[in-house]
C-alpha positions in Angstrom: 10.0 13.2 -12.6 13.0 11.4 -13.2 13.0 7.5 -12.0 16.7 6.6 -12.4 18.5 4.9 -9.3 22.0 5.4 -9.6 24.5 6.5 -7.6 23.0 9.7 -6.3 23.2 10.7 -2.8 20.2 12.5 -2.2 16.2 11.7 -2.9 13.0 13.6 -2.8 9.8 11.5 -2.8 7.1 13.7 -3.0 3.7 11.5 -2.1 0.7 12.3 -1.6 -1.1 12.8 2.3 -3.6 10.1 3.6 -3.5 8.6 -0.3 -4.4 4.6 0.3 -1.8 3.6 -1.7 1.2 5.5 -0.3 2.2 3.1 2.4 3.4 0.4 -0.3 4.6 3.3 -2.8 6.7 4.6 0.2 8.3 1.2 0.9 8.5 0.0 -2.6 10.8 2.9 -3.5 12.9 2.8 -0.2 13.8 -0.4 -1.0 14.6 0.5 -4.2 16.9 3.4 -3.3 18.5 1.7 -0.4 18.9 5.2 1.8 21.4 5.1 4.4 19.6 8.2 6.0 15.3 8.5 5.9 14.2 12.3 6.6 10.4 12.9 6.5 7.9 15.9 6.7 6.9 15.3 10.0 7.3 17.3 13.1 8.3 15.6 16.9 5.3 17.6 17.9 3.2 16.2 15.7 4.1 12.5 16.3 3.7 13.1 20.6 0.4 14.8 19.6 -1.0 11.9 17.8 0.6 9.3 20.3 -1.1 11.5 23.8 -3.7 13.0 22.7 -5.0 10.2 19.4 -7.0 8.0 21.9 -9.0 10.6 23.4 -10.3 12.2 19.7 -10.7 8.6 18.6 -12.6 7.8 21.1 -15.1 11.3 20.3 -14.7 10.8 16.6 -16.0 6.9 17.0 -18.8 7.6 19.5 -20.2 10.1 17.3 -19.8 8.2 14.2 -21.7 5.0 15.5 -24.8 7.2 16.5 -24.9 8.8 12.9 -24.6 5.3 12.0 -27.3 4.3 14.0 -29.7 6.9 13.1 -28.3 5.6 8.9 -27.6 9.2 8.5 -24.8 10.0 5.4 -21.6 11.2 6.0 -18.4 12.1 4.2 -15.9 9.2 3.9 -13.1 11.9 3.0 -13.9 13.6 5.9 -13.2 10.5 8.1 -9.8 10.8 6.5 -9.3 14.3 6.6 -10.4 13.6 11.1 -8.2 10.5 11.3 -5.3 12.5 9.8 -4.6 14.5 13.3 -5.4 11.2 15.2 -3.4 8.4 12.5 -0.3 8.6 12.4 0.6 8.8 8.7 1.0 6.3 6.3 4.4 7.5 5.0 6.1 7.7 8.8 4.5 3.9 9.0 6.4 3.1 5.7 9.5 4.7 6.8 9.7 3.3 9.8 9.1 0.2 8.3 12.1 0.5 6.2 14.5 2.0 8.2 13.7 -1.0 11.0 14.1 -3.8 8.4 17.4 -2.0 7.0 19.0 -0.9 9.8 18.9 3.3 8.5 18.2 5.7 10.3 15.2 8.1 10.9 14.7 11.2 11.4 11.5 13.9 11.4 12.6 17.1 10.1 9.7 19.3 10.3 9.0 22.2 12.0 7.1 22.0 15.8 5.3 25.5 15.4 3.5 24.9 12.0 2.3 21.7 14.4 1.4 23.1 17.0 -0.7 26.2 15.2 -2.7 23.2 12.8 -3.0 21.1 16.3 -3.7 23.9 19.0 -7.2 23.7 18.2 -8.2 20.2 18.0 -10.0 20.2 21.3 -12.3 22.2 19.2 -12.2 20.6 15.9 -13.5 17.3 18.0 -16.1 18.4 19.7 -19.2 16.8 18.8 -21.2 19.6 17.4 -18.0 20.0 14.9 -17.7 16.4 14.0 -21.4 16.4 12.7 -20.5 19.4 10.4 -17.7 18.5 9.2 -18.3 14.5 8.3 -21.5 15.8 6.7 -20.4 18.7 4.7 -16.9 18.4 4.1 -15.1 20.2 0.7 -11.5 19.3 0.6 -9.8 17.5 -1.8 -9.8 14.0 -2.2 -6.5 11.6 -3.0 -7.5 11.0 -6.9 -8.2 15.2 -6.9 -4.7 15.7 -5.9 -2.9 12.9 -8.3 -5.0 14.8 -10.9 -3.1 18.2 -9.9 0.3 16.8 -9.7 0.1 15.4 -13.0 -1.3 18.6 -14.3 1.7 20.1 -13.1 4.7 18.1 -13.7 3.2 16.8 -17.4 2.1 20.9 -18.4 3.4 23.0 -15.4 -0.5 23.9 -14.8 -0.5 25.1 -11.2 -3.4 24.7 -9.5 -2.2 24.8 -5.8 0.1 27.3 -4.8 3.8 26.8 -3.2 3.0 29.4 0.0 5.5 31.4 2.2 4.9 28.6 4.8 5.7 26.1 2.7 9.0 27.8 2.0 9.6 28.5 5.6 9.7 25.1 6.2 11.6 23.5 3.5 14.7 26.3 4.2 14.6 24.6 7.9 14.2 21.0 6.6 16.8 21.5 4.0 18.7 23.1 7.0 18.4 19.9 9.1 19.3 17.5 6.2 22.2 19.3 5.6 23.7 19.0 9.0 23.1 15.2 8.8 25.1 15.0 5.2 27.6 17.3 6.9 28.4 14.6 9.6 27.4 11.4 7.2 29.6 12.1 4.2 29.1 9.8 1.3 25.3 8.8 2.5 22.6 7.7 0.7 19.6 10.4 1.7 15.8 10.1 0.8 13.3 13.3 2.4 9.8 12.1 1.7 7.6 15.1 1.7 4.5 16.0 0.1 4.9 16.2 -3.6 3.8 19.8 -3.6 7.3 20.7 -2.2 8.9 18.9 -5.4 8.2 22.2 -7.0 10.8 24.0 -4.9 10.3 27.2 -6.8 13.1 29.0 -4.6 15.7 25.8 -4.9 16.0 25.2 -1.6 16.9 21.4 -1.8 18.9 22.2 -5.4 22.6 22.3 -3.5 21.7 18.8 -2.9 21.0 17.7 -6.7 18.1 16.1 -5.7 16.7 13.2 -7.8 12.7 13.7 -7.7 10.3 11.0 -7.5 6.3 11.5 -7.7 5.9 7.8 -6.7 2.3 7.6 -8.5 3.7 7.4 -12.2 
């Protein structure tokens, strides 16, 4: 990944979901690049769907949490972070939101509502509390330090160990869409997209009309 600021027009960061550290990478770089214009992987749906319906799954996830607690059963701290992640909203819209208030840019959440809505449709039955036992005591998925191990494998040796899928692809053609009508009526902008850094591969070039600069923010 190339870390020159210059006078490009257009940025990728491509960070890493629910990793601890992303919040001051996010900023750090913003304030580096100095966008006129933040776009983010994020979906409208998603950010009403966290800001309606977070209390009520908090407020499962924590009663269920302090009996297993109480009984000093174990439990999966990444799956904590993989339940707060449809209840939190995430780190990298906190960042940008911090950046574009102090700065005066503007933001904008470019993601696409039905992907949302599909992950999100059933949450009412991912927080029950029959599921919340299971899954905080025998979660799989990958931790933060598991994925900075595949990016690097990947942009240091081109090893791919997650695929780019059709979905991903679905939505970077309608992200790259939406960006492109906002440097359409903003000539001469700065841009950043912050996006998961899978979508830094952009096998298909979808963002390479804007001769992106890339930046995997955990170098």
């Amino acid at each position: 990944m190339t870390h020159l600021v210059g006078e490009n027009t257009f940025y990728i960061l491509g960070v890493i979901h629910r990793d601890r550290d992303s919040r001051a990478l996010i900023h750090g770089w913003l304030n580096k690049i100095k966008p006129h214009f933040v776009t983010l992987e994020f979906s409208q749906y998603g950010l009403m769907f966290r800001k309606e319906k977070g209390p009520m799954y908090r407020k499962e996830l924590e009663s269920v949490l302090a009996n297993i607690r109480r009984c000093k059963e174990a439990f999966n701290e990444e799956a904590l972070s993989f339940l707060y992640s449809y209840i939190d909203l995430p780190g990298e819209y906190e960042a940008a939101s911090r950046y574009c208030s102090e700065n005066g840019a503007s933001f904008h959440l470019v993601d696409m509502d039905l992907y949302s809505s599909l992950k999100l449709k059933k949450a009412d039955e991912l927080f029950s509390e029959e599921n919340i036992k299971n899954i905080i005591r025998t979660f799989d998925g990958h931790v933060s330090g598991n994925e900075r191990v595949m990016a690097r494998l990947f942009f240091d040796s081109g090893v791919q160990t997650a695929p780019y899928t059709e979905e991903m692809l679905a939505r970077d053609r309608y992200m790259a869409k939406r960006i492109r009508i906002l440097m359409q009526r903003h000539p001469g902008k700065k841009f950043t997209h912050i996006t998961g850094w899978q979508h830094l591969k952009d096998p298909h070039d979808v963002f390479a009309p804007f001769h992106p600069v890339k930046v995997f923010p955990y170098d």
